[in-house]
C-alpha positions, -999 to +999 in steps of 0.1 A: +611-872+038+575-863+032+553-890+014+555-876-017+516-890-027+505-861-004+519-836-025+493-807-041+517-802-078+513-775-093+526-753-121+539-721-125+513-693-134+534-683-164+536-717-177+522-708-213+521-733-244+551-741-246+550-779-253+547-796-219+580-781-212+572-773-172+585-784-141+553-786-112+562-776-074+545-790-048+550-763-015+527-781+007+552-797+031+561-769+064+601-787+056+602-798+018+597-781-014+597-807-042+598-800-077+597-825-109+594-827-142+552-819-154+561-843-184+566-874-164+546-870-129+555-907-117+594-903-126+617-890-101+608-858-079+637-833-062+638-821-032+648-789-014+645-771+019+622-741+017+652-718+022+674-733-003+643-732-028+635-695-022+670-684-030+667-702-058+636-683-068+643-654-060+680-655-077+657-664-109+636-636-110+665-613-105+682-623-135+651-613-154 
């Protein structure tokens, strides 16, 4: 697994005001996309191949 101290977070673009209630990505990695909660950046992180995370994505945005 990827050190996780090199990661570049960030957050989504249409993270508004909505009370710190994000999740930040960090895509940096050519085999890991890990995601974790923007409220508590030293608690636990997940991670997911780059495939399995752009299903997820794109299954998201087609349910909207």
């Amino acid at each position: 697994m990827a050190n996780l101290t090199d990661a570049q977070w960030r957050k989504s673009t249409r993270s508004g005001d909505n009370g710190g209630a994000c999740v930040e990505v960090a895509d940096n990695f050519p085999d890991l996309v890990a995601v974790r909660d923007s409220k508590d950046p030293a608690g636990p992180a997940l991670a997911f191949s780059p495939t399995a995370w752009m299903t997820f994505v794109q299954s998201t945005k087609a349910k909207h």
